[in-house]
Structure formats: structure tokens, C-alpha cells
N, C-alpha and C positions, 0 to 999 in steps of 0.2 A: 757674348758676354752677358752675365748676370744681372738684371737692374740691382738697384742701390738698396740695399739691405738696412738701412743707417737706421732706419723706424723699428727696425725690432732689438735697436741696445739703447741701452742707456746711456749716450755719448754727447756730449754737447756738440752745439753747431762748429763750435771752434775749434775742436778739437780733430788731429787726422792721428788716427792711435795705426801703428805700422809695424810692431812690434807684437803680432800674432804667434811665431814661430815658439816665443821665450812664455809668452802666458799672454792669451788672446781673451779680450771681454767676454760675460756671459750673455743671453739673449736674455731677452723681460723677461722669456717663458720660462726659460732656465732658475731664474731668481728666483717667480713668484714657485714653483715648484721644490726649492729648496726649502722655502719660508714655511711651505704646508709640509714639507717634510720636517724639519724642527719643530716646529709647532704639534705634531704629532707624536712626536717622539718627546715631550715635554710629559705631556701623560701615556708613558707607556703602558703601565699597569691596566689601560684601558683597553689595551687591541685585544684580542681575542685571536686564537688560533688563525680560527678560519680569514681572518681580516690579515695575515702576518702575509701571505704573500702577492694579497690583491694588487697590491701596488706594482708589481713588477707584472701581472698579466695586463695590466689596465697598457703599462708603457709596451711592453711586447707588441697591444695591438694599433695602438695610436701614437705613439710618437714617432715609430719608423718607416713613413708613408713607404709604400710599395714602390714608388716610384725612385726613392732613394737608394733599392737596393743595387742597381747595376756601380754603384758609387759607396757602397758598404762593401758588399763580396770581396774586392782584392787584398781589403783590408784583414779579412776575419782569416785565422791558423789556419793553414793549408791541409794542416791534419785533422781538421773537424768535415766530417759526410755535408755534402749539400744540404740533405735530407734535415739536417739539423738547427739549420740556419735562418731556413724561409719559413715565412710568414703562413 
């Protein structure tokens, strides 16, 4: 079993949220990455080409630890090459 994950949402002590399946909470890190996402996209007219797909190689290489992937794979279209998927 998993130790308690409870420090990375935003939940209070009293609270047991069980209702994952229908819309499960986000993690802090989840948030605060949204926030910089809006907040970026507030001044659009600022990014620059070369800045347009940073964002998605930065998460390619650090949000999906390596170790996560034996618990990704079953998930990802049967129809896409191994080759295409790993890190």
C-alpha cells in the first residue's frame, strides 16, 4: 500500500473526499501549473514561436518520472509503436 498522499492536495483535515471515479481533486502541483499556465496565456502576444512548444517538452521530460511508466503503458492506444511513447 501506498503511504498517504493527503500533503500534496488541497483537502482539509476533515474532510475524506471518496468520490474520485466522478471528478477526483487536483494536486498543489497540478494548480500551481495551471496558474502559470493562465497567467501565460493572459499575455499571449508575448510567446514567441520558439517559446510555443517549450512547455510541452519541459513536461515530456519531468513530470512523467521513468518510474511511472510500467503504470502509464497499459493505459496509452494499443496502436501507437512502443518506440513512440518512451521517454
Amino acid at each position: 500500500m501506498i503511504p498517504c498522499q493527503r500533503h500534496l492536495f488541497d483537502i482539509p483535515e476533515d474532510v475524506a473526499y471518496l468520490n474520485c471515479a466522478y471528478m477526483s481533486p487536483l494536486m498543489k502541483s497540478v494548480d500551481e501549473a495551471g496558474s502559470m499556465g493562465l497567467a501565460r496565456k493572459m499575455h499571449a502576444w508575448e510567446i514567441t514561436p520558439d517559446q510555443f512548444f517549450s512547455g510541452a517538452e519541459e513536461f515530456r521530460t519531468t513530470a512523467l518520472p521513468r518510474a511511472a511508466l510500467p503504470l502509464f503503458l497499459p493505459r496509452v492506444m494499443a496502436s501507437r509503436p512502443l518506440r513512440a511513447i518512451c521517454l
